[in-house]
C-alpha positions as CSV (number, residue, x, y, z in Angstrom):
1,X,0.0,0.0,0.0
2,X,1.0,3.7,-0.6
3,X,1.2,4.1,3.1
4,X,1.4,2.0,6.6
5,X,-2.1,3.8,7.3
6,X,-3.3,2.2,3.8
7,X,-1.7,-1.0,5.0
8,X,-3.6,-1.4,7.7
9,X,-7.1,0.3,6.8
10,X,-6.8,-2.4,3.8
11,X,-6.3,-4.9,6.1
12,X,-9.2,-4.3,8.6
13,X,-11.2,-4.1,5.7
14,X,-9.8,-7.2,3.8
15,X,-11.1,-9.2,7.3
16,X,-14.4,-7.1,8.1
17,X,-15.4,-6.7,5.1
18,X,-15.7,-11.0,4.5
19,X,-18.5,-12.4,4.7
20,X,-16.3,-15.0,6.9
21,X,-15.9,-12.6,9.6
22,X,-18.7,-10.8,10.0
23,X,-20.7,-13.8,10.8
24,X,-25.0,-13.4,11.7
25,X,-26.2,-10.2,13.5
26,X,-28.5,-11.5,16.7
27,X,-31.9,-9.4,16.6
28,X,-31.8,-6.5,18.5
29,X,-28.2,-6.3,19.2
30,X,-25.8,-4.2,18.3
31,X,-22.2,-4.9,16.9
32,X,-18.7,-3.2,18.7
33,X,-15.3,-4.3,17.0
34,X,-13.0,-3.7,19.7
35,X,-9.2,-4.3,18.7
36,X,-6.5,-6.2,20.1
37,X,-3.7,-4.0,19.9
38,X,-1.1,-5.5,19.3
39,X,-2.7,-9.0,18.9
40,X,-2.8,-12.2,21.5
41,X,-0.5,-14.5,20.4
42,X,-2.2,-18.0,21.6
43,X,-0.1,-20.9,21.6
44,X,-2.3,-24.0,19.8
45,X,-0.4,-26.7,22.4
46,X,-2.6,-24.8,25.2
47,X,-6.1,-24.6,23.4
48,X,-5.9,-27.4,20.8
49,X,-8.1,-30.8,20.7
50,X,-10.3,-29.0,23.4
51,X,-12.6,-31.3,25.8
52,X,-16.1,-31.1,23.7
53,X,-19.5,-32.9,23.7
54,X,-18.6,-34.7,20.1
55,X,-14.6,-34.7,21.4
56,X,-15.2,-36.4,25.0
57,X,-11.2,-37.7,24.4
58,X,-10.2,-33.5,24.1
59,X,-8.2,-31.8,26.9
60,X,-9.8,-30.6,29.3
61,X,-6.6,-28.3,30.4
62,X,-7.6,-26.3,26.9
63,X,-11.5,-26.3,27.7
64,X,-10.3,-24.6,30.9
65,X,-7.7,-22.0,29.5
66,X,-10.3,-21.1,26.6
67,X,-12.9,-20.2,29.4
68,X,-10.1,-18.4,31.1
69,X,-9.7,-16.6,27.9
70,X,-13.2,-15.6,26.8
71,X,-14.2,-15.0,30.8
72,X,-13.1,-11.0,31.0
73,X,-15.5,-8.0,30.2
74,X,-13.8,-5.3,28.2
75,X,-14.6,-1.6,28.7
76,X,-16.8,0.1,25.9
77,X,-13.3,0.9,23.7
78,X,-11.9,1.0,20.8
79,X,-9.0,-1.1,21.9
80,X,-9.6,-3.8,24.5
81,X,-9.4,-2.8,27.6
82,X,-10.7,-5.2,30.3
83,X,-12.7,-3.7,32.7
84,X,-11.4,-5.7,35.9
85,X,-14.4,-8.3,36.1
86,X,-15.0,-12.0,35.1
87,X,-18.7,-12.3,33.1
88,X,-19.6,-15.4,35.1
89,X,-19.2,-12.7,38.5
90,X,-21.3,-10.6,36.7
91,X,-23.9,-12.9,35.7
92,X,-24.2,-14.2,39.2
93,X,-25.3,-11.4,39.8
94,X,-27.8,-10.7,38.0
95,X,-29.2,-14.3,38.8
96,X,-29.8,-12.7,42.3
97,X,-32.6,-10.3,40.7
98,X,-35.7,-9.5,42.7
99,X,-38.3,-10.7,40.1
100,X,-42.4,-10.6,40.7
101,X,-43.9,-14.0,40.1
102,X,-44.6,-14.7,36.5
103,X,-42.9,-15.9,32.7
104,X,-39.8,-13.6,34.0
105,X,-39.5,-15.2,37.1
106,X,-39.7,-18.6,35.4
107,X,-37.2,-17.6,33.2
108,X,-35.2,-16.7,35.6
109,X,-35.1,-19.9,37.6
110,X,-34.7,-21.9,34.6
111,X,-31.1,-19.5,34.2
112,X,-30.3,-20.0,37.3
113,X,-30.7,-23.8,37.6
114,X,-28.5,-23.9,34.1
115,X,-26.0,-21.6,35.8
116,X,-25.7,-24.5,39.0
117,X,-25.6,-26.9,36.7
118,X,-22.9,-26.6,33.9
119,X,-19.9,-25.8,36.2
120,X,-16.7,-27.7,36.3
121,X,-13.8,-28.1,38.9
122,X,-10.5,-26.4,38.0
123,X,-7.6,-28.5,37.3
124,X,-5.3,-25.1,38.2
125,X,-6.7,-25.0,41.9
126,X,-9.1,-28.1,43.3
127,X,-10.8,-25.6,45.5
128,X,-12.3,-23.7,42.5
129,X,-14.6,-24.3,39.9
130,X,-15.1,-22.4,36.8
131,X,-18.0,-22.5,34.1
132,X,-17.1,-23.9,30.7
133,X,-17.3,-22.0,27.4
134,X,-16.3,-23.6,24.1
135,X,-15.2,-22.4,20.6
136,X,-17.0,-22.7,17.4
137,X,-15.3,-24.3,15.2
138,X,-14.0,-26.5,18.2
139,X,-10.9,-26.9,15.4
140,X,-9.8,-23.1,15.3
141,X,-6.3,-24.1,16.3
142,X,-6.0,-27.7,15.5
143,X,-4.4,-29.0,12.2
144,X,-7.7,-30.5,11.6
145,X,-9.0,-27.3,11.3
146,X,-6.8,-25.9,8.4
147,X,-9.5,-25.1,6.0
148,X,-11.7,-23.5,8.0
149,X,-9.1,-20.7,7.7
150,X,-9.6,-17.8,4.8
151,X,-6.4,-16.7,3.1
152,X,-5.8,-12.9,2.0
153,X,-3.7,-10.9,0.3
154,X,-3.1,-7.1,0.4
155,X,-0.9,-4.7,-1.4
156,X,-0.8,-2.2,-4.3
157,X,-0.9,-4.8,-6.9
158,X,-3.9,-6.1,-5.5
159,X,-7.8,-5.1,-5.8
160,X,-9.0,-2.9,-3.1
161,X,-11.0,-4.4,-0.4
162,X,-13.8,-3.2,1.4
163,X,-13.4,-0.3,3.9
164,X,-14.0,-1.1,7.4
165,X,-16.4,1.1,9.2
166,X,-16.1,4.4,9.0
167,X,-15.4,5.2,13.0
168,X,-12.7,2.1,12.4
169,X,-11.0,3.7,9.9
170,X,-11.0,7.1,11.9
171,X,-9.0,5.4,14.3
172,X,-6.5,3.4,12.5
173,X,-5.8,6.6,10.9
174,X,-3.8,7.7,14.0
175,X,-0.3,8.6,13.4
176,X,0.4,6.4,16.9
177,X,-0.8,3.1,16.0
178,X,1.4,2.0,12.9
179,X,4.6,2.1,14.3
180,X,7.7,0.3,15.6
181,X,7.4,-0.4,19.7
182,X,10.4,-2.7,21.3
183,X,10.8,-2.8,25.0
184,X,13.0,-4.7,27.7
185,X,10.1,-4.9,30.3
186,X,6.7,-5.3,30.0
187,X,4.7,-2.2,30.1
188,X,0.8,-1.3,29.8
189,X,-1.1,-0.5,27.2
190,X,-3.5,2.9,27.1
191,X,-6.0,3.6,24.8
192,X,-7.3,6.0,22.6
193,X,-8.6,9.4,24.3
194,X,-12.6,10.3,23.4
195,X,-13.3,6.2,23.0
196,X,-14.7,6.5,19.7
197,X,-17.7,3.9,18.6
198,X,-16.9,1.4,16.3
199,X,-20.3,0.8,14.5
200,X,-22.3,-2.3,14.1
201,X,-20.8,-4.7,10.7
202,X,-23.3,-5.3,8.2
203,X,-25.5,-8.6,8.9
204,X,-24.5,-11.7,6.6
205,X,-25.0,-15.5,7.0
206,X,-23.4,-16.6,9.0
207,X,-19.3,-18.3,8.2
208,X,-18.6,-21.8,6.3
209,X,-17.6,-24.3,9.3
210,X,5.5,-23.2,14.7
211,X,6.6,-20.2,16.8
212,X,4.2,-19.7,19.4
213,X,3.9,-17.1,22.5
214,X,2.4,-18.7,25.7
215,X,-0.7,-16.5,26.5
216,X,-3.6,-16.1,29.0
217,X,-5.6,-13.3,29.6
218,X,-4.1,-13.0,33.2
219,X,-0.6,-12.4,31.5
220,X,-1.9,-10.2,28.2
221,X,-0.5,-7.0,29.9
222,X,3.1,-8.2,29.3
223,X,2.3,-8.3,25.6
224,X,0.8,-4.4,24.6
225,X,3.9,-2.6,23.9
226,X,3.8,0.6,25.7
227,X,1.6,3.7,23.0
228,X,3.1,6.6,25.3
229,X,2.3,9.1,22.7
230,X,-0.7,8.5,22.4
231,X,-3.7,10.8,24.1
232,X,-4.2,8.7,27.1
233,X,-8.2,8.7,28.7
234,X,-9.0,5.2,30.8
235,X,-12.2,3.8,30.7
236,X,-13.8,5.2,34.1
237,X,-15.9,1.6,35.2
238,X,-19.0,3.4,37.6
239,X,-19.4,0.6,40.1
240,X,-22.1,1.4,42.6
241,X,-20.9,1.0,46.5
242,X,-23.3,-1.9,46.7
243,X,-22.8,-3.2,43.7
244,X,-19.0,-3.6,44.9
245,X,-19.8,-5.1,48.0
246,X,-22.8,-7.8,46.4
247,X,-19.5,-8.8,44.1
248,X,-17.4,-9.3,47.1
249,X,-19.7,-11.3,48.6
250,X,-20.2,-13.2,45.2
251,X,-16.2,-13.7,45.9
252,X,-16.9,-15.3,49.2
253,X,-20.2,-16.5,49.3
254,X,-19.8,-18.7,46.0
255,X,-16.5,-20.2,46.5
256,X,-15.3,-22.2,45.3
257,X,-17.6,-21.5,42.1
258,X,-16.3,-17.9,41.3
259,X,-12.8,-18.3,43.3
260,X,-10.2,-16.0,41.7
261,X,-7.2,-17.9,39.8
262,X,-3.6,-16.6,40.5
263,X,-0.9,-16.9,37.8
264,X,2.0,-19.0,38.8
265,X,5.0,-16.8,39.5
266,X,7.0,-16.8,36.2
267,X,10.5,-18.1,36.2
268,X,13.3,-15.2,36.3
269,X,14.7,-15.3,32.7
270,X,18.4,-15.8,32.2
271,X,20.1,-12.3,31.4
272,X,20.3,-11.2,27.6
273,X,22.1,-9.0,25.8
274,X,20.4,-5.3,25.8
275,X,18.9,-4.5,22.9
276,X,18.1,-0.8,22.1
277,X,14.6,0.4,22.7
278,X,12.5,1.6,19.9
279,X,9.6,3.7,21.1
280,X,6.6,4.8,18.8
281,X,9.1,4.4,16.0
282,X,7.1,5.5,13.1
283,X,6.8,3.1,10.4
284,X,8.5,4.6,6.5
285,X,8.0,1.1,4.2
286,X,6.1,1.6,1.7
287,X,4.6,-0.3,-1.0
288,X,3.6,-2.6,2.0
289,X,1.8,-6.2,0.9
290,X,0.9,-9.2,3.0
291,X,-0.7,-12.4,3.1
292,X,-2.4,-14.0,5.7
293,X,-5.3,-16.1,6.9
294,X,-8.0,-15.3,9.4
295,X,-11.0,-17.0,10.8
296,X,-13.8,-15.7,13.1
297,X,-14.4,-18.3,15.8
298,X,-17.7,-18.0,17.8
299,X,-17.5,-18.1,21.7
300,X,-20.0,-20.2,23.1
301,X,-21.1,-20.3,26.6
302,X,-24.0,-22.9,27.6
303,X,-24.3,-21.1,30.9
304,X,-25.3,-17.8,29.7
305,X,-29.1,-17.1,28.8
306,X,-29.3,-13.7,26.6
307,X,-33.5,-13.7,26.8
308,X,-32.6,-12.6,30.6
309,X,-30.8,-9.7,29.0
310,X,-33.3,-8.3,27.2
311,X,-36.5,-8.9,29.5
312,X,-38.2,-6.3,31.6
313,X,-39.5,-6.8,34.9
314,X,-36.5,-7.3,37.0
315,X,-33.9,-5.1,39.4
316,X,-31.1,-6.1,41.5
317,X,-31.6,-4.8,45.4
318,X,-28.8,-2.2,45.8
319,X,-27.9,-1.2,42.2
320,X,-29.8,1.3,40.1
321,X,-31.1,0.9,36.8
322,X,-28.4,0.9,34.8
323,X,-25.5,0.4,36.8
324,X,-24.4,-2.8,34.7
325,X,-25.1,-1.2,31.4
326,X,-26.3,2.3,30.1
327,X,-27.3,0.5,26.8
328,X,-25.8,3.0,25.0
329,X,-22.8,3.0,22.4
330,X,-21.4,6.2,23.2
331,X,-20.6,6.1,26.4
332,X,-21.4,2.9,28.7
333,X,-19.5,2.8,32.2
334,X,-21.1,-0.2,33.6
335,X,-19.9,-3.5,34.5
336,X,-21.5,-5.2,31.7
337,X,-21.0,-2.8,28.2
338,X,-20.2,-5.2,26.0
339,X,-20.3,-9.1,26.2
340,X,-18.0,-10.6,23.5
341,X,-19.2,-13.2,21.0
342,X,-16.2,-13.7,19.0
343,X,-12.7,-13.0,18.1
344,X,-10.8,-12.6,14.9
345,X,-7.7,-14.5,15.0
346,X,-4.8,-14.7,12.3
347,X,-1.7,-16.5,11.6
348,X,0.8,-17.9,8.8
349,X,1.1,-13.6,8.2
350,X,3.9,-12.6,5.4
351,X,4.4,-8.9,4.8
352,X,6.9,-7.4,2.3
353,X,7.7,-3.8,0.5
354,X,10.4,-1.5,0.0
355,X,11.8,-1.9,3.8
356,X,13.5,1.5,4.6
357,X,17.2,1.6,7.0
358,X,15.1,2.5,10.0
359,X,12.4,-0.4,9.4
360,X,15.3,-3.0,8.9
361,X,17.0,-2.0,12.2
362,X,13.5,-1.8,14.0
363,X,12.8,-5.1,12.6
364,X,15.9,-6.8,13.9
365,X,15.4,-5.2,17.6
366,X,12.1,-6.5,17.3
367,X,13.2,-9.9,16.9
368,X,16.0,-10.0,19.3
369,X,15.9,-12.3,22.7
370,X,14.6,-10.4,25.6
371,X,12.1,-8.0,23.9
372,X,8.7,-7.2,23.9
373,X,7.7,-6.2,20.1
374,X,5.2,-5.7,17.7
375,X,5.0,-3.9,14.4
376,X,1.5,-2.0,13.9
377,X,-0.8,-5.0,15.2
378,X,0.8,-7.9,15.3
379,X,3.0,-8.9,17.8
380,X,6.8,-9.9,17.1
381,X,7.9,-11.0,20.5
382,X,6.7,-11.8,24.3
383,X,7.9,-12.6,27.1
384,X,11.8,-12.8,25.4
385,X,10.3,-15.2,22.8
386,X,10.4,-14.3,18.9
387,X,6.9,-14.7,17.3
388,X,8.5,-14.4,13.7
389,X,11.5,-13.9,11.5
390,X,12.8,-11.2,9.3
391,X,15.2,-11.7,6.0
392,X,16.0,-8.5,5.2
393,X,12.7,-8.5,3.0
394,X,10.1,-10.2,4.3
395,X,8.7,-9.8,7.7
396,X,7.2,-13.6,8.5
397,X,5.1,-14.1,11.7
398,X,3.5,-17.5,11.5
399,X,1.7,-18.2,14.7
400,X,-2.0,-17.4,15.6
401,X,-2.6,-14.1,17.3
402,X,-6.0,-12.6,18.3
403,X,-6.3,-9.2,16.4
404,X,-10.0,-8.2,17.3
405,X,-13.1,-8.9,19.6
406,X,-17.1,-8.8,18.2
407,X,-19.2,-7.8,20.8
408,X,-22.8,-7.0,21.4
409,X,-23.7,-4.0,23.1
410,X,-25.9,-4.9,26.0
411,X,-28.7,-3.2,27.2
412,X,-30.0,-1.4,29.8
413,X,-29.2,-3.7,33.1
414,X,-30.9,-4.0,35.4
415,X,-33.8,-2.4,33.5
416,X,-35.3,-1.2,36.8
């Protein structure tokens, strides 16, 4: 493309714009696209040949990380941005709702019953229990799974593809996000001032069923490189007092069910060679072209029942109407704005041009042991371990990372 900002509208686009990705629009929702930036590598030897119904031999290890995964609530942002709260918390919570006798009430009771029901004991920590969710296809990361996978190309000597939205594009089209960022340490990630709205996809039919990074959600903060320069406004979560202490007592009253998972300590790596930071390091290639293949993989979770979202007739003692979501898309501060439905993921990711002196020596920083890297989205190294390789004219990263998250907006909760 004519410029890194081309590069990666066209890119966004290539993937949005698919009939593969956008997938079927639920009635009455509405669709956010919030990006993982710089993506989630996930390692298949974690999440592959997961426990399922029709795969009773599967792992049950990767049916536990994969809930681990898909568990967090992200703020209303254009970059995810968890908001500090697991959905099944949240969801117990509303289970607790003071309902007057009737069809709500029984549906309700029917949730809650499910809820007890389809829980599973950890195999991290034998006093907890978590509650399983499962990816569609169950394949997305075994070699079984290979053609489920949509291949792409993009550059100047290809046809155009479609634009992403038009609030997407307005963000990609910030100066800070196509760039160069190495570290030595892991830092965290900001996001973008004013939280723009990314707007709903079109509605389609719904999608045709190496070097890895070691990921979990609990350790994604090591991976964002560091956006310093970029206009930095949090997303402010309004969590009512009461609403804080019925959680806390979720935390204690439904242990093991909702107990909190701790991280192992990692091991202290062996010292490396420093390798010169590169900070916000604007991107000069041009003519930039890739290939790569993507695949939207559905996130389902037999616990959860949406009809409670969207009926009338119930509160929550202590929390105003509300408090978990504003149901709006401009500006939702509860602990419930968006509840994600799917992630983009992409691997086996090959991008050429005419790679300027400062992109070369970027590139080889990036790549050196020690670093935490990535290169516009994707991410080049975590944790000290290279994600990809670079030959002076290709920039290769095969592995699977998570770029982006589909989410619907949810709406006002509790409704009163």
């Amino acid at each position: 493309m004519s410029s890194p900002t081309d590069f990666v509208t066209a890119l966004y686009g290539a993937i949005l714009g698919s009939k593969a990705a956008s997938g079927g629009a639920q009635a009455g929702t509405t669709t956010y696209v919030s990006l993982e930036w710089p993506g989630l590598p996930v390692d298949p030897r974690q999440y592959g040949n997961i426990w399922a119904s029709d795969n009773p031999a599967g792992s049950p290890e990767a049916l536990e990380a994969f809930s681990d995964l898909v568990d967090s609530v992200p703020a209303l942002s254009p970059l995810y941005e968890p908001v500090g709260i697991s959905l099944s918390q949240i969801y117990a919570l509303m289970l607790q709702a003071t309902v007057h006798p009737g069809p709500v009430a029984d549906a309700f009771a029917t949730a809650q019953a499910s809820f007890a029901g389809l829980v599973r004991g950890s195999l991290e920590n034998p006093a907890a229990q978590y509650h399983p969710s499962v990816p569609a296809p169950r394949t997305w990361c075994d070699p079984s799974g290979e053609a489920q996978w949509t291949t792409v190309s993009i550059g100047p000597d290809n046809p155009p593809p479609p634009p992403p939205p038009p609030a997407l594009r307005e963000i990609l089209a910030h100066p800070a996000l196509m760039q160069w960022h190495v570290t030595q340490t892991p830092v965290e990630r900001p996001v973008l001032a004013g939280r723009p709205v990314v707007r709903p996809m079109a509605a389609t039919a719904a999608p045709t069923p190496t070097a890895n990074v070691n990921a979990t959600r609990l350790k994604i903060a090591a991976l964002r490189p560091n956006l310093a320069n970029l206009a930095i406004e949090r997303p402010v979560t309004t969590m009512p007092p009461a609403a804080l202490t019925r959680l806390q007592a979720l935390r204690v009253g439904l242990q093991p069910m909702l107990a909190i998972k701790v991280a192992p300590t990692p091991a202290v790596p062996s010292p490396v060679a420093p390798t010169p930071p590169v900070q916000g390091q604007p991107v000069t290639t041009s003519r930039l072209k890739a290939t790569f293949k993507f695949l939207r993989v559905e996130i389902k979770r037999p616990w959860v029942n949406t009809t409670l979202l969207h009926l009338p007739g119930w509160s929550i003692d202590g929390i105003a109407a509300g408090a978990i979501s504003s149901g709006k898309t401009d500006n939702n501060p509860g602990m419930l704005p968006l509840l994600p439905i799917a992630f983009i993921a992409v691997k086996d990711i090959n991008i050429s041009g005419s790679w300027s002196d400062s992109d070369r020596q970027a590139a080889g920083a990036a790549l050196a042991s020690g670093t935490t890297a990535s290169f516009g989205p994707f991410t080049l190294s975590a944790n000290g371990s290279p994600a990809g390789t670079f030959n002076a004219s290709s920039l290769v990263v095969p592995g699977i990372q998570i770029i982006a998250w589909i989410c619907n907006v949810m709406p006002l909760l509790p409704p009163g």
